[in-house]
Each structure stands twice: as structure tokens, then as C-alpha cells.
Residue frames as qw, qx, qy, qz and C-alpha x, y, z in Angstrom:
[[0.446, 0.204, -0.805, 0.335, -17.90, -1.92, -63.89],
 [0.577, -0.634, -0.449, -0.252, -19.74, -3.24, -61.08],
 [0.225, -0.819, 0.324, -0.417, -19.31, -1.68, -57.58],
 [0.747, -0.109, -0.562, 0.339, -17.02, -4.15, -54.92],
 [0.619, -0.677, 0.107, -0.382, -17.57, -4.65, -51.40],
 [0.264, 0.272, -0.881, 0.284, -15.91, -6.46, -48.62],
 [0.733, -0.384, -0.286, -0.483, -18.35, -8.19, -47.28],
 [0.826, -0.158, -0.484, 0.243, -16.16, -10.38, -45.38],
 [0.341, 0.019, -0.539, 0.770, -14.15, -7.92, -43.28],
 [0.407, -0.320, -0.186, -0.835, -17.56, -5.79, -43.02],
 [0.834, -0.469, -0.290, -0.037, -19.25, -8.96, -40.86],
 [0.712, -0.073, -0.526, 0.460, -16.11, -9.48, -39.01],
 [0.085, 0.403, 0.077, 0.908, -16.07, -5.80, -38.14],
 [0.642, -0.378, -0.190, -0.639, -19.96, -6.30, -36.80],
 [0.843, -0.347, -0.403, 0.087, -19.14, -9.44, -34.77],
 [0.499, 0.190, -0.356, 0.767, -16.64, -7.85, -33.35],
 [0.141, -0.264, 0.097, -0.949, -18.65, -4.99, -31.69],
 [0.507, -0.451, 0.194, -0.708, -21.06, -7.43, -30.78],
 [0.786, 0.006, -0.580, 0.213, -19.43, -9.89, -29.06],
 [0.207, 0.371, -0.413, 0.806, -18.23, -6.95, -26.91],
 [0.471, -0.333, -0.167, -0.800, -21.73, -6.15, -26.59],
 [0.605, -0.242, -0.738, -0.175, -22.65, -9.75, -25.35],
 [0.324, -0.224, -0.741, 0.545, -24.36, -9.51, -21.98],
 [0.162, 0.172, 0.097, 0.967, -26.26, -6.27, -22.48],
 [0.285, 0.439, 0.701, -0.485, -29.68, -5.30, -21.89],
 [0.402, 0.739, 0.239, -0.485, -32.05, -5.06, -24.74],
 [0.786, 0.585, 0.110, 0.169, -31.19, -4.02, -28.13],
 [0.053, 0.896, -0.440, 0.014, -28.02, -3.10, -26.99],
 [0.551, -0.308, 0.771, 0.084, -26.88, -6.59, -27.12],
 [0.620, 0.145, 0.731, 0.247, -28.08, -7.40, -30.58],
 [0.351, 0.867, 0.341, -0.087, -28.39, -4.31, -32.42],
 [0.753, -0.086, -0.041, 0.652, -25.37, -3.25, -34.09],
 [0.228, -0.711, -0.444, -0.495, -26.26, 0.30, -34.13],
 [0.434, -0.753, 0.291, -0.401, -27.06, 1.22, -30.33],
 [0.932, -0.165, -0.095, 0.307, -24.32, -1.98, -29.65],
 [0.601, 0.200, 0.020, 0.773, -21.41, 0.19, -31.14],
 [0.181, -0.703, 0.117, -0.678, -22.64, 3.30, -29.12],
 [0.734, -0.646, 0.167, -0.125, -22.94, 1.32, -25.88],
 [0.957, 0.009, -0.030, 0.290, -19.81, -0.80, -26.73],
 [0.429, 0.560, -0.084, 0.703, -18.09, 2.40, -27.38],
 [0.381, -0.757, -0.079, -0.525, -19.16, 4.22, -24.07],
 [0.925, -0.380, 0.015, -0.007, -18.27, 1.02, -22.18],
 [0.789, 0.368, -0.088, 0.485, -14.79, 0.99, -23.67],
 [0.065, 0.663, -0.161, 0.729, -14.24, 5.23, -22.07],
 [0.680, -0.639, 0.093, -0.347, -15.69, 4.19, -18.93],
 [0.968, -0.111, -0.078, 0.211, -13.15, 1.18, -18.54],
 [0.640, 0.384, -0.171, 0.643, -10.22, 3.66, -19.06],
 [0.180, -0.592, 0.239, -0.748, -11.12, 6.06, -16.79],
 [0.770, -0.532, 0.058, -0.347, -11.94, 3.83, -14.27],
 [0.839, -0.110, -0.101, 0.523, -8.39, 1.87, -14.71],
 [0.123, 0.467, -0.356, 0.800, -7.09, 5.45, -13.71],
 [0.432, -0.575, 0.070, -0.691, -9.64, 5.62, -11.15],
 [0.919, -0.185, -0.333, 0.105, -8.88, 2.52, -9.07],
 [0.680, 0.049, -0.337, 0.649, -5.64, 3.41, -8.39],
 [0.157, 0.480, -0.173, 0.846, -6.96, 6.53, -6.79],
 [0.722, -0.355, -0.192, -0.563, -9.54, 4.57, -4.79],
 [0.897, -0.192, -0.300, 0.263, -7.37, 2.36, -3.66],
 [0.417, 0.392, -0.266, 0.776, -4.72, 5.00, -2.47],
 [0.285, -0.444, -0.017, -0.849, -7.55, 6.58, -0.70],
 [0.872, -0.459, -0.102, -0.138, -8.73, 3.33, 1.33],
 [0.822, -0.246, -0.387, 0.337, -5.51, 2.73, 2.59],
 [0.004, 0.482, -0.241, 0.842, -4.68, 6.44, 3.69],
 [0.660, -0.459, 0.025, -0.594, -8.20, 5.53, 5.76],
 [0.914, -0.128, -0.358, 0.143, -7.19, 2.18, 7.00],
 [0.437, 0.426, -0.311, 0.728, -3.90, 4.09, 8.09],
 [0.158, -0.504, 0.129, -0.839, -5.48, 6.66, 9.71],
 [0.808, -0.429, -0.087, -0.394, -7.92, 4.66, 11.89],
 [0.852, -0.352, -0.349, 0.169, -5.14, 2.75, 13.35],
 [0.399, 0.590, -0.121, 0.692, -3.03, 5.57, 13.82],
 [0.293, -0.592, -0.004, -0.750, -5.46, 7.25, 15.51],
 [0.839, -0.455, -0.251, -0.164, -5.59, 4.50, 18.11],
 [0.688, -0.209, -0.126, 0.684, -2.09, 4.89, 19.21],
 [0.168, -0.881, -0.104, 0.430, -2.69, 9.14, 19.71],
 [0.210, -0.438, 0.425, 0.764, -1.66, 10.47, 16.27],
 [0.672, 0.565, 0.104, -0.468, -3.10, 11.82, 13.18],
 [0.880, 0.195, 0.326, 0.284, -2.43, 10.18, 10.05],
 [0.413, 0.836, -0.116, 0.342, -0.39, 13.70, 8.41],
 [0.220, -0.831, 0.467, -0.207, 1.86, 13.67, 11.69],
 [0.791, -0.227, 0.569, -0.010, 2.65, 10.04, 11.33],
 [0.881, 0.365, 0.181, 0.241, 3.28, 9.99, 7.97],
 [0.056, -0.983, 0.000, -0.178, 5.91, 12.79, 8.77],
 [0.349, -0.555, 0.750, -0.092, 7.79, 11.28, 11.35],
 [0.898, 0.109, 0.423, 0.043, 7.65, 7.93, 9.15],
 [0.707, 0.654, -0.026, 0.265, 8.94, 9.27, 5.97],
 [0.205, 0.883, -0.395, 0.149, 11.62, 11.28, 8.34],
 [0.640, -0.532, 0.552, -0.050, 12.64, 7.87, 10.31],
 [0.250, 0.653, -0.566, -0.437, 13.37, 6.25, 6.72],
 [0.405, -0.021, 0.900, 0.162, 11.82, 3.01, 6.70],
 [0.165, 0.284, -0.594, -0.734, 10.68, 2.43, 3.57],
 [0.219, 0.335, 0.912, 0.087, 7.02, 0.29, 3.23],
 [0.115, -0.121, -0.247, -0.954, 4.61, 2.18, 1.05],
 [0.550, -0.091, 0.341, -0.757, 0.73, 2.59, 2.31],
 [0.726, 0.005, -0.587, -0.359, -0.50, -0.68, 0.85],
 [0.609, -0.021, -0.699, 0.374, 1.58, -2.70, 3.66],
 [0.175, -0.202, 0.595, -0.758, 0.96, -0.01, 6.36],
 [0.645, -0.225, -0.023, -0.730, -2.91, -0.35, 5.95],
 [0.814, -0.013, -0.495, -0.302, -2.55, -3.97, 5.80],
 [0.288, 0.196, -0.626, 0.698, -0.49, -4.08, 8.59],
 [0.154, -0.107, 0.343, -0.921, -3.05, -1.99, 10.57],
 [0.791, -0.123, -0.152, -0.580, -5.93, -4.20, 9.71],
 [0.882, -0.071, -0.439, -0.157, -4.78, -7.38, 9.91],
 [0.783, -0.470, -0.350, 0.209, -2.09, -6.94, 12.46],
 [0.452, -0.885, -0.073, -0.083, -1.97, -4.69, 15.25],
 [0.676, -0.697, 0.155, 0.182, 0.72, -5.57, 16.85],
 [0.630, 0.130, 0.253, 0.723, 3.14, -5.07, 14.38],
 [0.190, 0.605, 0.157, 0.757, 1.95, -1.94, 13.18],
 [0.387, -0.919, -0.071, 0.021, 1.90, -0.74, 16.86],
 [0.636, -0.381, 0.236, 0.628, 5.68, -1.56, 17.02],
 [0.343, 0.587, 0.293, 0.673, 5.62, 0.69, 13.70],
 [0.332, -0.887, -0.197, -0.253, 4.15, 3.44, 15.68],
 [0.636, -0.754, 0.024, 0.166, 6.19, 3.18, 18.52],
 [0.696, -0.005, 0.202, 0.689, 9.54, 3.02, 16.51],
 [0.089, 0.638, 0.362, 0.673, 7.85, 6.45, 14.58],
 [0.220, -0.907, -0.280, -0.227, 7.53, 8.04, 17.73],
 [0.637, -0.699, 0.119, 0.302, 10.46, 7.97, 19.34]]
């Protein structure tokens, strides 16, 4: 009895992997081969790096924080202190943005946090 393939899900299989692939450099865009090693690599990097965002971003607006903090005479660990114990409730996205785009609210923040 002769042997049987699937030829058909076999291609689909291959396009798949390099479609992913499309944009690559080299024979990693048309080899399927070192495609499905780079396509695979690319795939680990994307997950770890949708964890990593959210720790990059957490981290620029701690800074963003801090620098306006620091203009009104307070670090950013003794302000978030007397914020969290005066119980309003905006989480660091809004301070930073506050603090960049506008001052003068997020001085009245300050001032409400010191006293």
C-alpha cells in the first residue's frame, strides 16, 4: 500500500510560519528552515516584552513623579506615603501625567499631601 501524505495541511503549515516571517532580513524571510527558528524566537521575545512594558511603563511614571515632586521639596517615597495615607485614590499613570502636563494641578496635589 502506498505511503499517504497531507500535502495540503503540510503547505498551509509552511505559509503560515512564513507569513510571520514576512519582513525579515535575508533568508530568514524566505527560508522555511531559519524562518521557523527566527519566527519562533520572535514569538518569546514578544511575550516577554508584553510583561516587560508594563514594568517600563511603571518605571517612567515613578520618574515623571519624582521630578515634579522634587520641585515642590519632597522625595518621591515620602510623597507617596503621605498620599496613600491622605486616601485619594489616582494611581501613578494620572499623577505623572498630571505632573507633566499640568503643574498646577498636581501642585494643588502636593499641597493637599502635605498638610
Amino acid at each position: 500500500m502506498p505511503r499517504s501524505t497531507n500535502a495540503v495541511a503540510r503547505k498551509q503549515r509552511r505559509k503560515k510560519i512564513l507569513k510571520a516571517a514576512k519582513g525579515y532580513f535575508g533568508r530568514r524571510k524566505n527560508v522555511y528552515t531559519v524562518a521557523k527558528n527566527a519566527v519562533e524566537k520572535g514569538m518569546s521575545y514578544s511575550y516577554i516584552h508584553r510583561k516587560q512594558k508594563k514594568r517600563n511603563f511603571r518605571k517612567l511614571w515613578i520618574t515623571r513623579i519624582n521630578a515634579g515632586v522634587r520641585q515642590h521639596g519632597l522625595s518621591y517615597s515620602k510623597f507617596m506615603g503621605l498620599y496613600n495615607k491622605s486616601g485619594m485614590e489616582l494611581n501613578r499613570k494620572v499623577l505623572a501625567d498630571l505632573a507633566m502636563n499640568h503643574p498646577d494641578a498636581f501642585k494643588a496635589i502636593v499641597d493637599k499631601v502635605k498638610n
